[in-house]
C-alpha positions as CSV (number, residue, x, y, z in Angstrom):
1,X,0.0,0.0,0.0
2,X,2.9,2.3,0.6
3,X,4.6,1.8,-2.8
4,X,1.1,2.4,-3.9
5,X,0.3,5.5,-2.2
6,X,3.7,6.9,-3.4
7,X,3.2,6.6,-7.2
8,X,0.0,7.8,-6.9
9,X,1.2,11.2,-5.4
10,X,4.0,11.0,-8.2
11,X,7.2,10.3,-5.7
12,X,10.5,9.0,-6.4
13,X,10.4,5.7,-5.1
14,X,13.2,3.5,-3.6
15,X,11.6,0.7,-1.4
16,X,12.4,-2.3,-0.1
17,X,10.9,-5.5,-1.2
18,X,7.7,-6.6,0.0
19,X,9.6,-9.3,1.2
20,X,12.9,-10.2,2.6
21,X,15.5,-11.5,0.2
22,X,15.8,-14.3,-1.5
23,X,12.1,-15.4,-0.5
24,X,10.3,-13.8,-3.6
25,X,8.6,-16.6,-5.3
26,X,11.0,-17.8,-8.2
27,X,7.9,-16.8,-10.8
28,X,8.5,-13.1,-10.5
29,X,9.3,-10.6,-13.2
30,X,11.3,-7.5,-13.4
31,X,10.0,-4.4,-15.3
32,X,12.4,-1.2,-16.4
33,X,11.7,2.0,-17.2
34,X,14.7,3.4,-19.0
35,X,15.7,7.3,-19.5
36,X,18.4,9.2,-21.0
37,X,19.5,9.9,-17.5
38,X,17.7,7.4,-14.9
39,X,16.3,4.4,-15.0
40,X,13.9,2.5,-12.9
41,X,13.5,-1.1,-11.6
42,X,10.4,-2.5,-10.7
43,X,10.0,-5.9,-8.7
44,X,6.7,-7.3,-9.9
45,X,5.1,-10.5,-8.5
46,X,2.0,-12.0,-8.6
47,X,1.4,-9.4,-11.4
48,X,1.7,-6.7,-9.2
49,X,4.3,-4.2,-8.4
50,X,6.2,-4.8,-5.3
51,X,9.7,-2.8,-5.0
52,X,10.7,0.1,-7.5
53,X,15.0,0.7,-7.5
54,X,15.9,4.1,-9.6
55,X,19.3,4.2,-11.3
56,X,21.5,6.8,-13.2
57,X,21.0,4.6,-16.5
58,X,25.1,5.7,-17.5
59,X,26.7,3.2,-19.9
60,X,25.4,0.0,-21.3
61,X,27.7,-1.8,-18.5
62,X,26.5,0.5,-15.5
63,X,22.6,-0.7,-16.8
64,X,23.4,-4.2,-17.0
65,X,25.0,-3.8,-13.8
66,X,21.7,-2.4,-11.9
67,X,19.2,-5.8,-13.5
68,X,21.9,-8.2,-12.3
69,X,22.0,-6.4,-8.8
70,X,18.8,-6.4,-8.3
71,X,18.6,-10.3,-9.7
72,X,21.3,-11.0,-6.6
73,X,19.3,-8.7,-4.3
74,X,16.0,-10.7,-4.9
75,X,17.9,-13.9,-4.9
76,X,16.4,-15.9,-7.7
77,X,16.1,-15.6,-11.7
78,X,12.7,-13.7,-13.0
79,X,11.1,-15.0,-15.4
80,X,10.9,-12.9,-17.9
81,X,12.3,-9.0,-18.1
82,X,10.3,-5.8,-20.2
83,X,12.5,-2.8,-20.8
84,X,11.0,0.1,-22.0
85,X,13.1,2.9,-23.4
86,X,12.9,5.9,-25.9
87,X,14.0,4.6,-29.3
88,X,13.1,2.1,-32.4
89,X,13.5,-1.6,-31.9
90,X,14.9,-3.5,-34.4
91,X,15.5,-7.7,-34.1
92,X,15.4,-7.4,-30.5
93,X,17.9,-4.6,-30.1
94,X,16.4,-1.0,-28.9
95,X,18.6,2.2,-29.8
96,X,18.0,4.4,-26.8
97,X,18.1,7.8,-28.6
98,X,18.8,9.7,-25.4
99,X,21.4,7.2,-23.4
100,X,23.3,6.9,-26.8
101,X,23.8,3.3,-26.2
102,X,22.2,0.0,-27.4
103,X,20.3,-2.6,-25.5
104,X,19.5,-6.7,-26.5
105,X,17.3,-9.1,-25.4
106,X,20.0,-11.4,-25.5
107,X,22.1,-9.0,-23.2
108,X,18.9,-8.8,-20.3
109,X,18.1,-12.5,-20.1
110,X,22.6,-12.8,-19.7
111,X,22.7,-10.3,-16.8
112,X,19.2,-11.8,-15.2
113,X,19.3,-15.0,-16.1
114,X,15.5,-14.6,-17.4
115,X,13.7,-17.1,-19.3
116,X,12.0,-14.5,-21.7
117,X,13.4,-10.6,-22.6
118,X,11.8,-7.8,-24.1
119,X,12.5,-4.5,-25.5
120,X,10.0,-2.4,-26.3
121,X,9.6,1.5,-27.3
122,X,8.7,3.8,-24.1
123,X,5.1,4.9,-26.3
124,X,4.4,0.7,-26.7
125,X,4.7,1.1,-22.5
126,X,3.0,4.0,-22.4
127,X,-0.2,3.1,-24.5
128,X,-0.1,-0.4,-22.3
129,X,-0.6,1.9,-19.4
130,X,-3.9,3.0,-20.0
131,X,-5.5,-0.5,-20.9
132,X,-7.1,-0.7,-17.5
133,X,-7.4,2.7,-16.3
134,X,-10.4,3.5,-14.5
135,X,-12.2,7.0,-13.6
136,X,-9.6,7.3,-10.4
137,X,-6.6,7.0,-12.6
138,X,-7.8,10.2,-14.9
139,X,-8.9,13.8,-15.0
140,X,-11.5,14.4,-18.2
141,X,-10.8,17.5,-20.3
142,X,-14.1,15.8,-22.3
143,X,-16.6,13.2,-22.5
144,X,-17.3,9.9,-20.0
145,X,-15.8,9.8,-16.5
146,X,-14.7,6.7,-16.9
147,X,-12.8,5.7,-19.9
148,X,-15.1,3.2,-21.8
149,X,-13.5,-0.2,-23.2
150,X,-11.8,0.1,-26.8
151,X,-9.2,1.4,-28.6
152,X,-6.8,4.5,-26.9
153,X,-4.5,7.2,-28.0
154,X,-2.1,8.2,-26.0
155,X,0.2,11.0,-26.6
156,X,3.1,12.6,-24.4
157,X,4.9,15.6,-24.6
158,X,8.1,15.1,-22.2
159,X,11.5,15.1,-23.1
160,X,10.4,14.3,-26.8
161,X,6.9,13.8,-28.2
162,X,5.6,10.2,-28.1
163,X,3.0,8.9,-29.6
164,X,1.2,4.9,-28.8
165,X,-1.7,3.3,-29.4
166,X,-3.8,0.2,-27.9
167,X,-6.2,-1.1,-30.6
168,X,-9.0,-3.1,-29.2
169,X,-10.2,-5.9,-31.0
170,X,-12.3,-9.1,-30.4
171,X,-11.8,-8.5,-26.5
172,X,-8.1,-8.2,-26.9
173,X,-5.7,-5.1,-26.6
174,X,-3.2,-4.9,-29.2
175,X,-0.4,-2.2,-28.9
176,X,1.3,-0.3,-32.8
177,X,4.6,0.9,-32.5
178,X,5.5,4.1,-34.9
179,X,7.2,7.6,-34.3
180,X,4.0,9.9,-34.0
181,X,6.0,12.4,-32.7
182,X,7.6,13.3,-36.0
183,X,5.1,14.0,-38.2
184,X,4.6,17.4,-40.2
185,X,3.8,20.6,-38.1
186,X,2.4,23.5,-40.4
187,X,1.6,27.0,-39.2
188,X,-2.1,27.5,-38.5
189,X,-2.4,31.3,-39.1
190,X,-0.7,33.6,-41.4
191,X,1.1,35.0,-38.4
192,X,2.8,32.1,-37.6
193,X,4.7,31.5,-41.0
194,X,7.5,34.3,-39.5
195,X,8.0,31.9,-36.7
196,X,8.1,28.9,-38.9
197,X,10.5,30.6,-41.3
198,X,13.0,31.7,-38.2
199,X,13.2,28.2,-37.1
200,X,14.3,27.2,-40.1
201,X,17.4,29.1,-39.5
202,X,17.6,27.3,-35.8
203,X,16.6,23.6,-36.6
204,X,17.0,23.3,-40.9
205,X,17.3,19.4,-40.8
206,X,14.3,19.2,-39.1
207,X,11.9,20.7,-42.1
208,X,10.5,18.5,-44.6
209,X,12.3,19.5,-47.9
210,X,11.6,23.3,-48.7
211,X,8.1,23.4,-47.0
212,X,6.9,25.1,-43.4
213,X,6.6,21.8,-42.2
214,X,8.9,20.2,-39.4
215,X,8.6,17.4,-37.2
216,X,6.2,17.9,-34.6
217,X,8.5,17.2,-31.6
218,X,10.9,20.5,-32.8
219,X,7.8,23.0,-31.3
220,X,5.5,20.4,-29.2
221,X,8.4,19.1,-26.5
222,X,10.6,19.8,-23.6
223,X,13.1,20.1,-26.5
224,X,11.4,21.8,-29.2
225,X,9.8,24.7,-26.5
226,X,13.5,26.6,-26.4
227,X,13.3,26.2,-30.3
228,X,10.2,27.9,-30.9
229,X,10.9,30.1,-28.2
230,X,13.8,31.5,-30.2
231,X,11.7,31.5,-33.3
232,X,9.0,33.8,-32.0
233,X,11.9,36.2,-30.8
234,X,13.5,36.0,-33.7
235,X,10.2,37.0,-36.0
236,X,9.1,39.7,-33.4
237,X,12.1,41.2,-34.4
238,X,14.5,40.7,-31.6
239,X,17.7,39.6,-33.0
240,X,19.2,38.2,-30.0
241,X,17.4,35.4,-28.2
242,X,18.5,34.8,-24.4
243,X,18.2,30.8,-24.3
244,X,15.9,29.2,-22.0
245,X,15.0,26.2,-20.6
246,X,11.2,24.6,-21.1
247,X,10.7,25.6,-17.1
248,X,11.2,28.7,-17.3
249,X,9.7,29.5,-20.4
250,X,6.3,28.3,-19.2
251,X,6.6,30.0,-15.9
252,X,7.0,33.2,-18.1
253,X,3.9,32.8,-19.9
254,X,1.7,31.3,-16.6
255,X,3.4,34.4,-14.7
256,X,2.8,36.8,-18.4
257,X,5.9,38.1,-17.4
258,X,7.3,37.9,-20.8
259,X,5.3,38.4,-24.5
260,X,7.2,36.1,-26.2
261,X,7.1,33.1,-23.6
262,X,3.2,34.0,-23.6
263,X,3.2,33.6,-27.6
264,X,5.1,29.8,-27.1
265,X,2.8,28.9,-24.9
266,X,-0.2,29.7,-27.2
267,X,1.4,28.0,-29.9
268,X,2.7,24.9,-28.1
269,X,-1.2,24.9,-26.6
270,X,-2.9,25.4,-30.3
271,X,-0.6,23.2,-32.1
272,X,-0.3,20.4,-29.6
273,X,-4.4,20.4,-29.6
274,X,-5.3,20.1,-33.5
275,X,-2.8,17.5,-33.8
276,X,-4.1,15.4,-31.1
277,X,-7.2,15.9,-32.9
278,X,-6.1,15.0,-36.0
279,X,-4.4,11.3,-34.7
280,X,-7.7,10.9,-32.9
281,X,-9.8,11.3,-36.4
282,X,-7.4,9.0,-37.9
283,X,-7.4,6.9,-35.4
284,X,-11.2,6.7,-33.9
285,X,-10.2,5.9,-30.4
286,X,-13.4,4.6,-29.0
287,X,-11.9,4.0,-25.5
288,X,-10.3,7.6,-25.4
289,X,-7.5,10.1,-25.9
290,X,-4.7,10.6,-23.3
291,X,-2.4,13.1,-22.0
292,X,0.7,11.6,-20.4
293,X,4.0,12.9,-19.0
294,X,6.0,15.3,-17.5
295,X,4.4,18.2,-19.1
296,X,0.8,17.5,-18.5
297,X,1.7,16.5,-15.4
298,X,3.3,19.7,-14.4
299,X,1.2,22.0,-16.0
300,X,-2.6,21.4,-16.7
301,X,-3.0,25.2,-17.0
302,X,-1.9,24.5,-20.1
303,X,-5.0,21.9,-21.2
304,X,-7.7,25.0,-21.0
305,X,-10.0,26.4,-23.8
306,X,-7.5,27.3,-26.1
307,X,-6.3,23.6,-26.5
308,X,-9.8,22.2,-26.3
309,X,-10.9,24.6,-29.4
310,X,-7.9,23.9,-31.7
311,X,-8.5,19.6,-30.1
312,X,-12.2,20.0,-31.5
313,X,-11.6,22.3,-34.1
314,X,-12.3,20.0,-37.4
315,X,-15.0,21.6,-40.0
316,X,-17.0,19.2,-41.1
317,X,-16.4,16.4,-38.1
318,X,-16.2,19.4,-35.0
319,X,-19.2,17.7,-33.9
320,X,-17.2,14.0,-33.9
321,X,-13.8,15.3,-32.3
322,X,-16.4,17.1,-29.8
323,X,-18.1,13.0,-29.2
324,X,-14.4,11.8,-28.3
325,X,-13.3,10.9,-24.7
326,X,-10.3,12.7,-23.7
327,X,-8.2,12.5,-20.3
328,X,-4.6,13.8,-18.6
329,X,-3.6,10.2,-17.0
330,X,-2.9,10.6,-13.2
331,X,-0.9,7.9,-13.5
332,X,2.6,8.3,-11.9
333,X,5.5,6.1,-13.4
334,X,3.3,5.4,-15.8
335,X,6.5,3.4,-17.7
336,X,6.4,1.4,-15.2
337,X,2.9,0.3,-14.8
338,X,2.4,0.2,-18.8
339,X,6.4,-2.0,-18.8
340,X,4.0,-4.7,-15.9
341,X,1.3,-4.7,-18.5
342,X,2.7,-5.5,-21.6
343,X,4.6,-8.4,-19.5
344,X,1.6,-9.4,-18.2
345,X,0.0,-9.9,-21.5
346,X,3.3,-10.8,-23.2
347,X,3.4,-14.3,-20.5
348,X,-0.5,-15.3,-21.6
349,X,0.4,-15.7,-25.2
């Protein structure tokens, strides 16, 4: 109940096992949730989570070096290992874009001693962690209280921009993997082709070709916020851009202690609405859309009426993005719990 408690109020967690070493049954499994600067162990048995460890993830010896500790710490082989991480997987291998190292299968189930490894992308884990989320996991922005049963969206501004989805079919959730995060951004209004324009000169490998497009994760991120910070300084005219941090830009523009954090803010709003309304069209997520990660977290003020009018805003089919469920997840160490999930599924096929 303690671990519990804790990632429901969003704490780092470091707790000892539910039970003392070496006695966890010898079915148990060990989840990871793995960042460009920590990661975190989770003891899971009898499909629930029972210890969390967090890590600085470091080199691709220093993370093989947390599982096998925490192997020798519970005392006996789990029996099968999820790793979640930021980056494509490929034959078993995932590219963790942020740690700048590699990570195998082959290389978990050597330093565990597990029966059955997985990689998987952090969006796969994070659209597993909304498969059985009930009304006291979510705030609604729009539609039911609880989220009904079928297919979800999830999308999370954070470091990056991910992107997963859970497809529902014949009783069954199926998770998608893709890079959602990097599709084409296009200024909405005629003022915002300036801005587009200046970031060209900030970011030019991330436009597509010639065009005003750019991958969305260049604007709508804890990265791309500094970038199109600079951009709408640099088309109001101001030729010298002080460089900030994604904090303290939206502190400026909750505070309106600066025009041109203000002006990011409404654009990272708008922008991060219509294309959440956009997947969600594609998509038709009958069991909802949802907000996850540090940003949403942090700062809900952001998720007002300007974001619900650009989310809803579709001619023709306004009235259909108006009929769609939409949450924030409340979910703390939601990598973790969505990591336990896909396991969980993963052992029943």
């Amino acid at each position: 109940m303690a671990l519990k408690s804790a990632l429901s109020n969003g704490q780092n967690v470091s707790q000892p096992l539910a039970q003392p070493l070496g006695s966890v049954h010898e079915h148990w499994n060990l989840v990871a949730d793995i960042g460009g600067t920590n990661t975190r162990l989770g003891v899971v048995t009898n499909g629930d989570l029972t210890g969390l460890r967090k890590h600085p993830t470091g080199t691709l010896k220093d993370l093989l070096n947390a599982f096998h500790d925490l192997r020798d710490e519970v005392g006996t082989n789990p029996q099968a290992v999820v790793a979640a991480g930021a980056g494509p997987v490929r034959n078993g291998v995932i590219r963790l874009t942020n740690a700048n190292l590699d990570l195998s299968e082959t290389e978990l189930a050597r330093a565990t001693g597990a029966e059955q490894t997985f990689v998987i992308n952090d969006f796969t884990a994070a659209a597993w962690s909304v498969s059985d989320v009930t009304q006291d996991d979510v705030s609604v922005l729009q539609g039911e209280a609880n989220p009904p049963i079928g297919t979800r969206l999830v999308v999370g501004p954070g470091t990056g921009l991910g992107v997963g989805a859970l497809l529902y079919s014949e009783g069954h959730y199926h998770t998608v993997s893709g890079e959602g995060g990097h599709v084409g951004l296009y200024p909405r209004h005629r003022d915002e082709v300036e801005i587009f324009e200046a970031a060209r000169r900030i970011a030019p490998a991330c436009f597509f070709g010639d065009s005003l497009a750019l991958e969305a994760e260049m604007f709508l991120s804890g990265t791309g916020l500094p970038i199109l910070y600079q951009a709408v300084g640099m088309a109001a005219g101001h030729a010298q851009i002080p460089a900030q941090a994604a904090k303290g830009i939206l502190q400026d523009a909750r505070d309106a202690s600066d025009p041109i954090a203000v002006k990011t803010a409404q654009m990272f709003t708008t922008h991060l609405g219509a294309l959440m309304g956009d997947m969600a069209v594609t998509l038709m997520p009958a069991g909802g859309v949802f907000l996850v990660g540090g940003v949403a977290e942090k700062n809900r003020w952001l998720f007002g009426q300007d974001f619900m009018e650009a989310f809803n805003g579709g001619g023709r089919f306004s009235e259909l993005r108006q009929s769609l469920n939409l949450y924030v997840s409340e979910q703390a160490e939601f990598g973790i719990i969505g990591a336990n999930n896909f396991c969980k599924n993963a052992l029943k096929r």
